[in-house]
C-alpha positions as CSV (number, residue, x, y, z in Angstrom):
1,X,31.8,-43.7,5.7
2,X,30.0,-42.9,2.5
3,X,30.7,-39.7,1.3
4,X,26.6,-39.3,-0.2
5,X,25.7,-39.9,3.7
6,X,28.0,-37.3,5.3
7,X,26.5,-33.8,4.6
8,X,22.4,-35.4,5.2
9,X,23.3,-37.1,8.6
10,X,25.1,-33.4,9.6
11,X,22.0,-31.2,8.4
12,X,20.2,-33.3,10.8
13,X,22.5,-33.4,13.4
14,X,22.6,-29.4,13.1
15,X,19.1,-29.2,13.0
16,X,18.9,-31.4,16.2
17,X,21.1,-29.9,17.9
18,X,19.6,-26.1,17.2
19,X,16.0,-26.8,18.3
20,X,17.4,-28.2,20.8
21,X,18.9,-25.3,22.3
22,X,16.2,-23.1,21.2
23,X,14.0,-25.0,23.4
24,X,16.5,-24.0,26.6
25,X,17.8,-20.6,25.1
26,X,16.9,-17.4,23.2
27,X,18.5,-18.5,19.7
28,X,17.4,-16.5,16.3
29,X,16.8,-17.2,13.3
30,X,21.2,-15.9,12.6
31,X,22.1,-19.4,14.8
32,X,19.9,-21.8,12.4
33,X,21.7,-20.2,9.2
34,X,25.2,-20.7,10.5
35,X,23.8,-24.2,11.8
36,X,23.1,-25.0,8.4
37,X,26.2,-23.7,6.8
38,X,28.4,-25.4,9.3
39,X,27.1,-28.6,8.2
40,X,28.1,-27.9,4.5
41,X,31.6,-26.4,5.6
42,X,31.8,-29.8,7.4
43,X,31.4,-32.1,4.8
44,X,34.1,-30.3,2.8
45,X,36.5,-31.0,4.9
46,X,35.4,-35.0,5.6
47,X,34.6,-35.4,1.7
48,X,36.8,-32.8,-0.1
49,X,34.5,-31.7,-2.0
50,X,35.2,-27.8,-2.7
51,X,31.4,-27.3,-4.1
52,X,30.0,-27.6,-0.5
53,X,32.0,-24.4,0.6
54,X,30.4,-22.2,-1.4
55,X,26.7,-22.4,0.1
56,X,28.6,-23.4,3.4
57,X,30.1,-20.2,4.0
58,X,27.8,-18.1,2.5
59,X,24.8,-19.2,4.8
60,X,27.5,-18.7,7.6
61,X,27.7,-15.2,6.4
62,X,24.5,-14.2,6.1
63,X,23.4,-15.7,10.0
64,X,26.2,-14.0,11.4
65,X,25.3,-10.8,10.1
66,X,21.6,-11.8,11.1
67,X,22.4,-12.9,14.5
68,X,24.4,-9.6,15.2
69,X,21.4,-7.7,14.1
70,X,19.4,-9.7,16.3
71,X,21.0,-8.8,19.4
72,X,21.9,-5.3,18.6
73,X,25.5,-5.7,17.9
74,X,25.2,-4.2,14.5
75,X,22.7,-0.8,14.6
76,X,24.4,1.9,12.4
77,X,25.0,0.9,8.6
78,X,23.6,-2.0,8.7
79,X,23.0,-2.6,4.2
80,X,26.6,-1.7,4.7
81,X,28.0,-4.3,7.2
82,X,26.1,-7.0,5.4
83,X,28.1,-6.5,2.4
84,X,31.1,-6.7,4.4
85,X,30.2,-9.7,6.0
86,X,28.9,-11.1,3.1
87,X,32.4,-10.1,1.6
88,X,33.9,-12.1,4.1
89,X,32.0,-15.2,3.4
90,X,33.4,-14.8,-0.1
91,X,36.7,-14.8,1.7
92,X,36.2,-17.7,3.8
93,X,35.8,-19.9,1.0
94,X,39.2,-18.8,-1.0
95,X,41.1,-19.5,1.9
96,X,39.3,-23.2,3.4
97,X,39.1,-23.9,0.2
98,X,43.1,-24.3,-0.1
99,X,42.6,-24.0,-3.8
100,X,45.3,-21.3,-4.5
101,X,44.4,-21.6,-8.0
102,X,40.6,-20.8,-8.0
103,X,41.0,-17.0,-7.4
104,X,37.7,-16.4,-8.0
105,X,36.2,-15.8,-4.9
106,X,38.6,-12.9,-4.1
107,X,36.5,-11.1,-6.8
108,X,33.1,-10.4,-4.9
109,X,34.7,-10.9,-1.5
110,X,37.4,-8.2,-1.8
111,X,34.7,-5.9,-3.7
112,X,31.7,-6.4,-1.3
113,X,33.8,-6.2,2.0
114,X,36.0,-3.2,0.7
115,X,33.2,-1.1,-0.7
116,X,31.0,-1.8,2.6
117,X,33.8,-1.0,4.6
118,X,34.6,2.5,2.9
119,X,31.0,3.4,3.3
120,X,31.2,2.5,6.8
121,X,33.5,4.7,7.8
122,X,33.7,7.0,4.9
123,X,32.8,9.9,7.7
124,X,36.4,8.9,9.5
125,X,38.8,9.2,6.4
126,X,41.0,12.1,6.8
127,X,39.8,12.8,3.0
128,X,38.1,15.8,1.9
129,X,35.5,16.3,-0.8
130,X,37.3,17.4,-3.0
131,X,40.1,15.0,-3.0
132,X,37.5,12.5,-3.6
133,X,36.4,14.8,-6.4
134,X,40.7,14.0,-7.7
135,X,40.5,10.5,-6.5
136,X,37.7,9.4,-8.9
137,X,38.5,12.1,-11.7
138,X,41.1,9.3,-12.4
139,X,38.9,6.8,-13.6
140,X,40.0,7.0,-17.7
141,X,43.5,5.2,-16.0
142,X,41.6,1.9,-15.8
143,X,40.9,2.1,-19.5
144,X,44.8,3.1,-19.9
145,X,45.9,0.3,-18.0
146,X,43.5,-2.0,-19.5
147,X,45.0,-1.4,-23.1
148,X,48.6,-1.9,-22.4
149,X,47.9,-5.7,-20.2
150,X,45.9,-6.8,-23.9
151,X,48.6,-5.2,-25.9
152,X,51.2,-6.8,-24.1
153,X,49.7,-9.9,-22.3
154,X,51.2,-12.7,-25.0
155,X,54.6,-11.7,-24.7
156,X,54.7,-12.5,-20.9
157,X,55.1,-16.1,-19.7
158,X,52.0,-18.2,-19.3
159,X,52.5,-18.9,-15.0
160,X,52.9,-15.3,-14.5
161,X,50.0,-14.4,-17.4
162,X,47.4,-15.6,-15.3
163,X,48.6,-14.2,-12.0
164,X,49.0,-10.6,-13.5
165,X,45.6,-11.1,-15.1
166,X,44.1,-11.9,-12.2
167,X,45.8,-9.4,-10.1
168,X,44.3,-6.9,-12.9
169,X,41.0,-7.7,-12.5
170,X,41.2,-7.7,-8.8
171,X,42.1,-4.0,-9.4
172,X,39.8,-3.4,-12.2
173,X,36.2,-4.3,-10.2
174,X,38.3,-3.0,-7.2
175,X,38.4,0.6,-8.4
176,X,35.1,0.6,-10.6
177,X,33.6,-0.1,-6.5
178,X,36.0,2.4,-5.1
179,X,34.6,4.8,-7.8
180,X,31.0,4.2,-7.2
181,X,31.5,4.5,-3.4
182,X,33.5,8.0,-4.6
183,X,30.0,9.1,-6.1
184,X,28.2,8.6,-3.1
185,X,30.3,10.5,-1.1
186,X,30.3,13.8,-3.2
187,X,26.8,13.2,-3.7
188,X,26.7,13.9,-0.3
189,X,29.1,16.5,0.1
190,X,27.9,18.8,-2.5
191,X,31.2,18.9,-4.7
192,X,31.1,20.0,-8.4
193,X,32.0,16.6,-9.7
194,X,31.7,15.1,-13.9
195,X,32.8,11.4,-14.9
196,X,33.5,13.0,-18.1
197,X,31.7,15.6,-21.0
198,X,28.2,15.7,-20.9
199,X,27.5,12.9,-18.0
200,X,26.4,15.1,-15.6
201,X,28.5,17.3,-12.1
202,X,26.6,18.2,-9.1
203,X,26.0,21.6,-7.5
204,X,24.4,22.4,-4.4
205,X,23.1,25.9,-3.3
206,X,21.0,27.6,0.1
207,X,17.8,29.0,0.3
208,X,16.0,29.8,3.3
209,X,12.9,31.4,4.6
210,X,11.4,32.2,8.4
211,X,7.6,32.5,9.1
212,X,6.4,33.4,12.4
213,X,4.6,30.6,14.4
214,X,1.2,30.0,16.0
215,X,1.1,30.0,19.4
216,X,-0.3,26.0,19.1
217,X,-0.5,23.7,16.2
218,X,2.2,21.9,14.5
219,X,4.6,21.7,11.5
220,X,4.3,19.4,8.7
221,X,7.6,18.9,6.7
222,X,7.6,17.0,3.4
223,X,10.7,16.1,1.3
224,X,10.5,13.1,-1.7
225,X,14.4,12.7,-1.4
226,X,17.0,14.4,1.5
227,X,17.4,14.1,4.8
228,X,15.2,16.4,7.7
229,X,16.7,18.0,10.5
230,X,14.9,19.7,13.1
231,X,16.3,21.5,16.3
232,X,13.9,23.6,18.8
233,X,13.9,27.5,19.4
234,X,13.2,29.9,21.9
235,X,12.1,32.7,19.4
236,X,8.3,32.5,18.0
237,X,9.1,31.8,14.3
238,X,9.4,28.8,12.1
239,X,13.2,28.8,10.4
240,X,14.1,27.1,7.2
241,X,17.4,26.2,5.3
242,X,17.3,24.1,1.8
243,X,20.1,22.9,0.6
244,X,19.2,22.0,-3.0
245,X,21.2,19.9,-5.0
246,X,21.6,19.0,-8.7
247,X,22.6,16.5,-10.9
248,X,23.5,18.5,-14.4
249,X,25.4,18.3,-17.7
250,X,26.8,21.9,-17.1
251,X,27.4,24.7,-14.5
252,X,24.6,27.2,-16.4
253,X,22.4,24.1,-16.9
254,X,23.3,23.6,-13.0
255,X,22.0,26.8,-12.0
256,X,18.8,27.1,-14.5
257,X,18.1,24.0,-12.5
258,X,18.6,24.9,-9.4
259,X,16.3,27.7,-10.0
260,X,13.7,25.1,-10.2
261,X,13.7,23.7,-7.0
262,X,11.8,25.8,-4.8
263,X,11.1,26.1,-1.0
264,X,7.6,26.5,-0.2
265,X,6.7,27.5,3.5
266,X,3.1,28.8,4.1
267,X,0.7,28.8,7.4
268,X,-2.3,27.5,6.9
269,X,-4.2,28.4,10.1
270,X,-1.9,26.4,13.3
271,X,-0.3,24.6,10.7
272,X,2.4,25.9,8.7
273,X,3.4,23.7,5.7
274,X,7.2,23.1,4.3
275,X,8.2,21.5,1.2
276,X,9.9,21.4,-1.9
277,X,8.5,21.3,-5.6
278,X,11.4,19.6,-7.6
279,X,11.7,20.1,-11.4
280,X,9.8,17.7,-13.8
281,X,10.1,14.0,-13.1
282,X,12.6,13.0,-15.9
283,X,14.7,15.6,-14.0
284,X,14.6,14.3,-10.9
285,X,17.6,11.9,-9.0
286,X,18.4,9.4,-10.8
287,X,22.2,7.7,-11.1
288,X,25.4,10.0,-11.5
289,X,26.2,8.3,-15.3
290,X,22.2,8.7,-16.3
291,X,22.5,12.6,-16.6
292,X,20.2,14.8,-14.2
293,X,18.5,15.1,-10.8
294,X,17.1,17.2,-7.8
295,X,16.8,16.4,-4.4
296,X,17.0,18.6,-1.1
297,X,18.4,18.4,2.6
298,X,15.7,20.4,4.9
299,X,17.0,21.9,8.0
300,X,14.5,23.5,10.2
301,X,14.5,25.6,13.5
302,X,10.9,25.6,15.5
303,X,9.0,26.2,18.9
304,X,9.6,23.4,21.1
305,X,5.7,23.0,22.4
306,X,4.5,22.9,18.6
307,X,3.5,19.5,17.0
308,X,5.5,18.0,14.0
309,X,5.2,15.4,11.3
310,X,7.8,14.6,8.3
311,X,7.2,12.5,5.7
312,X,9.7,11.3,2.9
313,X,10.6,8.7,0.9
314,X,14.1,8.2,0.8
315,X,16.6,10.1,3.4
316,X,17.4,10.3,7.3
317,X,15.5,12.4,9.6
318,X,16.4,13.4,12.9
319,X,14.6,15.5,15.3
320,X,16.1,17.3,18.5
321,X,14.1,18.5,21.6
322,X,10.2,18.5,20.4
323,X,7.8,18.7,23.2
324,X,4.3,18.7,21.3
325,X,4.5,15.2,20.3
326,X,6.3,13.8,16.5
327,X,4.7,11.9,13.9
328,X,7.8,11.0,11.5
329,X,8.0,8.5,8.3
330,X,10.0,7.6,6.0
331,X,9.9,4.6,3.4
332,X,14.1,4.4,3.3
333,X,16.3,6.3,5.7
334,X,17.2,6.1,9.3
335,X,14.8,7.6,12.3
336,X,16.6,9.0,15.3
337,X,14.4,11.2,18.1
338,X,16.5,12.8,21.0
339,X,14.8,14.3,24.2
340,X,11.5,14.4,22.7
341,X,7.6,14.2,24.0
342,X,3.7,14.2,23.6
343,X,2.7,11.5,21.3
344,X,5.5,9.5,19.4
345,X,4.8,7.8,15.8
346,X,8.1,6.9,14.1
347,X,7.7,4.6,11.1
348,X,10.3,3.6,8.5
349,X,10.2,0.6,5.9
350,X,14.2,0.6,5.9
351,X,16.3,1.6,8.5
352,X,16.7,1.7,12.3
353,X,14.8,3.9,14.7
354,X,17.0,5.9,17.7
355,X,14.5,7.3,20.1
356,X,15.1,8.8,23.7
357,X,12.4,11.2,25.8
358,X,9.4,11.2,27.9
359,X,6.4,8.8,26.8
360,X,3.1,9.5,28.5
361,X,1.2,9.3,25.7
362,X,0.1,6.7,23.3
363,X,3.1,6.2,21.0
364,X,4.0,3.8,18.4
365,X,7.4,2.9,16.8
366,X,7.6,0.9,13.9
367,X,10.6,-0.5,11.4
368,X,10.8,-3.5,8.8
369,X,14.1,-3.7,8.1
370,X,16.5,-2.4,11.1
371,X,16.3,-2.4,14.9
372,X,15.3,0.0,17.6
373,X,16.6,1.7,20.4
374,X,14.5,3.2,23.1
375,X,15.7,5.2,26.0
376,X,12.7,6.4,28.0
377,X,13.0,9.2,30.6
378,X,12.6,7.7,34.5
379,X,9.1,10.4,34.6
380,X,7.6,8.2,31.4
381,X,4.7,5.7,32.7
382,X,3.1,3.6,29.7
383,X,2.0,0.0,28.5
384,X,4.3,-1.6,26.5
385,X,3.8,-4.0,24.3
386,X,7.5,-4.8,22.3
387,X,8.1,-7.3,19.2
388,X,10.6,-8.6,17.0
389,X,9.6,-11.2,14.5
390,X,13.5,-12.4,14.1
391,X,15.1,-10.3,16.1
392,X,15.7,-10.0,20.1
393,X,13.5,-7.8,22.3
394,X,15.8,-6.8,25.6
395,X,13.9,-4.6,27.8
396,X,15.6,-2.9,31.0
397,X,13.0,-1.7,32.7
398,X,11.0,-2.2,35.8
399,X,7.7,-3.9,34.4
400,X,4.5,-4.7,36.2
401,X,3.2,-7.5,35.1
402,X,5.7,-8.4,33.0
403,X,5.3,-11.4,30.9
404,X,8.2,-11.8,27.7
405,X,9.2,-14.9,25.7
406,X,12.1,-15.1,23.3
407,X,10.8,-12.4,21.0
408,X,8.1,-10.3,22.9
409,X,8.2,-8.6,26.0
410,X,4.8,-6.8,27.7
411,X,4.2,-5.0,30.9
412,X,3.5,-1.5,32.6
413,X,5.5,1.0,33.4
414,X,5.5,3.2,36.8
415,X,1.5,2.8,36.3
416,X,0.9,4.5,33.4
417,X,-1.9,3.7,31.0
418,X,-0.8,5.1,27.7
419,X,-0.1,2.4,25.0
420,X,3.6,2.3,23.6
421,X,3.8,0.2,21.0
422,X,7.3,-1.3,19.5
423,X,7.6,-3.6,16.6
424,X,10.5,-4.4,14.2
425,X,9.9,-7.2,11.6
426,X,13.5,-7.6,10.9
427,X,16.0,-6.2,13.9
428,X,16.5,-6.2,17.3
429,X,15.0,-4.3,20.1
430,X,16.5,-2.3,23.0
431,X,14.2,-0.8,25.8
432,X,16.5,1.1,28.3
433,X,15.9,3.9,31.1
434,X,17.8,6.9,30.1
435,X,20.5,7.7,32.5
């Protein structure tokens, strides 16, 4: 067998054998990546050739971690789990490969899977802010170790100089990911943190104000960057806590800026207004090692029966027990809705949408990157229409006049007539009956 014949004849054999199935099956776009790499991991190993590994696995990689998005398997951190997969691809390829020698995979594969990992499941570490605060504070020892390997790197023996070398760089691009993961982290926590003089600590402060509420109308919250919480009340006012934050060379500088950032609340007839007016915009978030920044976290406490619409551009929102119908977006940040009702618009660029309550009303949820979940009280009656252009659509519901296909599903819903519209470009989709 010629070796120039092998990997052509297995792309098409791949090929065949995928539409194929998709012809008898629900497969995704995932299953024709890892179709494709397949066929290049197989001609390595009939032709030897190490350089067909490398898109091999990679493809691989990347359809795994689309075909788990497509059926749901992956919903939470999903940037992050591609890394790690991706990571593993990386991985994949030092060890088939069998080439002990070429270490260089273990470069992005240990650094992509690692750093995704630790944001993962940063939130389970039994480590504290501010011990990430000491962790990363150590950061000047890279530079240390770094001198005494080029110092003393000739006087070891030329076998062991390029194991120790590698072994160092592993380390090195190890902890410069381990130290940007660090900033993220106390980013979020709020701790005073500094890289070194002059490049900038955070510091985070409250403010909050209370308004009393109309009896009807709705409440418009509007944050460039930070996440939006929102729980109901029984009382008749409108609460708010800001938690500002700051990126700044000093603690005075910290606190002159600070001081910009201001919480605005007002009622304008049934509508009371929140937001935030951040400093100038050379002062606003940028990178920890670029100097300066302001964002805010909005927390906000409300009449249940009132209406409500967020908007910001980068951040999570979730919103808890609104009756008088929700209109939130986001450009970047994760969507999640519990036990809530009236008209539903949820709308996010990048990031999943969690949503649970009762939908009698025309409602419309919409995501480009990320998947949805949908748990619908039994007392909802709609049409639905659902949509994924690569993902899966799984609906558990008692449809009338149901009619689905691999990635749509239609059909009403205990006979009601309101239009509920569901749509991901990119994700899966989950239609359940809440329990």
């Amino acid at each position: 067998m010629e070796r120039r014949r092998v990997l052509p004849g297995l792309i098409l054999i791949q090929l065949g054998t995928y539409f194929l199935l998709a012809n008898i099956m629900n497969l995704g776009g995932g299953a024709f990546l890892v179709a494709i790499g397949a066929a290049f991991v197989v001609s390595h190993f009939l032709t030897n050739r190490y350089g067909l590994l490398i898109p091999g696995c990679i493809l691989v990689a990347i359809g795994a971690f689309a075909g788990l998005s497509e059926n749901g398997a992956i919903f939470d951190n999903d940037g992050a789990w591609f890394f790690v997969i991706l990571g593993f691809g990386f991985l994949g390829i030092y060890v088939l490969g069998r080439r002990w020698d070429r270490w260089w995979p273990l470069l992005p594969g240990l650094i992509l899977s690692g750093s995704g990992l630790m944001v993962v499941y940063a939130r389970y570490l039994p480590i504290t802010w501010q011990q990430w605060s000491t962790l990363a504070r150590w950061w000047p020892t890279l530079l240390v170790v770094l001198g005494i390997w080029l110092m003393l790197r000739y006087s070891v023996p030329q076998p062991a100089r390029r194991a120790i070398g590698a072994a160092l760089a592993i380390v090195m691009i190890s902890s410069l990911a381990l130290l940007g993961v660090s900033a993220g982290v106390i980013a979020a926590g709020g701790t005073d943190f500094s890289f070194g003089p002059g490049m900038g600590a955070s510091y985070s402060d409250r403010v909050q104000q209370e308004i009393p509420a109309p009896a009807e109308g709705q409440v418009v919250i509007t944050n460039d960057i930070g996440h939006i919480v929102v729980h109901p009340t029984n009382t008749s006012t409108v609460r708010v806590i800001a938690t500002r934050h700051v990126l700044s060379p000093s603690a005075e500088q910290g606190q002159r800026d600070l001081d910009k950032v201001v919480l605005q609340v007002e009622r304008q007839g049934n509508e009371i207004q929140i937001s935030t007016r951040l400093p100038q915009e050379e002062d606003r978030r940028q990178f920890f090692w670029f100097g300066r920044g302001a964002w805010v976290d909005h927390e906000v406490w409300m009449p249940a029966n009132l209406g409500l619409r967020t908007v910001t551009s980068t951040g999570d929102t979730l919103i808890e027990g609104i009756q008088g119908g929700v209109e939130a977006r986001t450009s970047t940040g994760r969507l999640t809705m519990r036990d809530v009702a009236g008209s539903l618009v949820a709308e996010t660029s990048t990031g999943g949408l969690e949503v649970s309550g009762l939908v009698t009303h025309d409602s419309s949820l919409r995501t480009s990157t990320g998947g949805i979940k949908l748990d619908v009280s039994p007392r909802s009656a709609f049409v639905l229409e659902a949509y994924s252009s690569t993902g899966s659509v799984k609906v558990s519901l008692p449809l009338q006049g149901e009619q689905k296909d691999s990635n749509r599903v239609s059909g009403q819903f205990n006979g009601g007539e309101a239009r509920l519209q569901v749509q991901s470009s990119t994700g899966s989709v989950v239609i359940e009956q809440a329990r």
